[in-house]
C-alpha positions in Angstrom: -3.8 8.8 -4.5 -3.7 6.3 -1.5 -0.8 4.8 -0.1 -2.1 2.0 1.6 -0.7 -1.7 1.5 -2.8 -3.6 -0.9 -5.1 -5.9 1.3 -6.1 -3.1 3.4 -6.9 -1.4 -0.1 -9.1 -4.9 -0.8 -10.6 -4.8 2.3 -11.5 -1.3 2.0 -13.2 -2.1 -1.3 -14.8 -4.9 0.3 -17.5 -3.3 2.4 -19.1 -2.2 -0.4 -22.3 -4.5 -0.4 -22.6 -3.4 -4.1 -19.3 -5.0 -4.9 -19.5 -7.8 -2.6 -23.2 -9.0 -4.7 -21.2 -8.1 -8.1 -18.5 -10.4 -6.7 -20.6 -13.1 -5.7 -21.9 -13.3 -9.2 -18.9 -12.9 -11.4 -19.0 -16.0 -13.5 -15.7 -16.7 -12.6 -11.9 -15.6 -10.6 -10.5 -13.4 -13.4 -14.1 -11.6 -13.7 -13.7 -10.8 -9.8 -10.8 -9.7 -9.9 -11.7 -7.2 -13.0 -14.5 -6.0 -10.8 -12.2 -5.2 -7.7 -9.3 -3.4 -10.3 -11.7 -1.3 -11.6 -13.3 -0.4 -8.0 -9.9 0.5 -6.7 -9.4 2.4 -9.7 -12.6 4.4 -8.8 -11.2 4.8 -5.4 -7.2 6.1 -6.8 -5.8 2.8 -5.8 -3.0 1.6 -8.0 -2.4 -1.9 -8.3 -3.8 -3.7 -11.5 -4.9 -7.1 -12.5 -1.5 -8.3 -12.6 -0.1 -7.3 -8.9 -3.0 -10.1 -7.8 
């Protein structure tokens, strides 16, 4: 598992391109921020919906 401060976590998850375009159209905030929880989970992150 990572231990790396959360935005560097986000950021990491954000260079995805795949991500980035699933982001872009999420129909809304709490759908984005589903889609980046369960990417970090992918990656071993562990911070949940709630930590946002």
């Amino acid at each position: 598992m990572e231990n790396k401060p959360i935005l560097h976590q986000i950021k990491e998850l954000l260079q995805n391109a795949q991500l980035q375009q699933q982001i872009k159209a999420a129909a809304n905030q709490t759908e984005a921020i589903k889609l980046i929880a369960i990417a970090s989970a992918e990656k071993g992150y562990n911070f949940t919906v709630e930590a946002f």
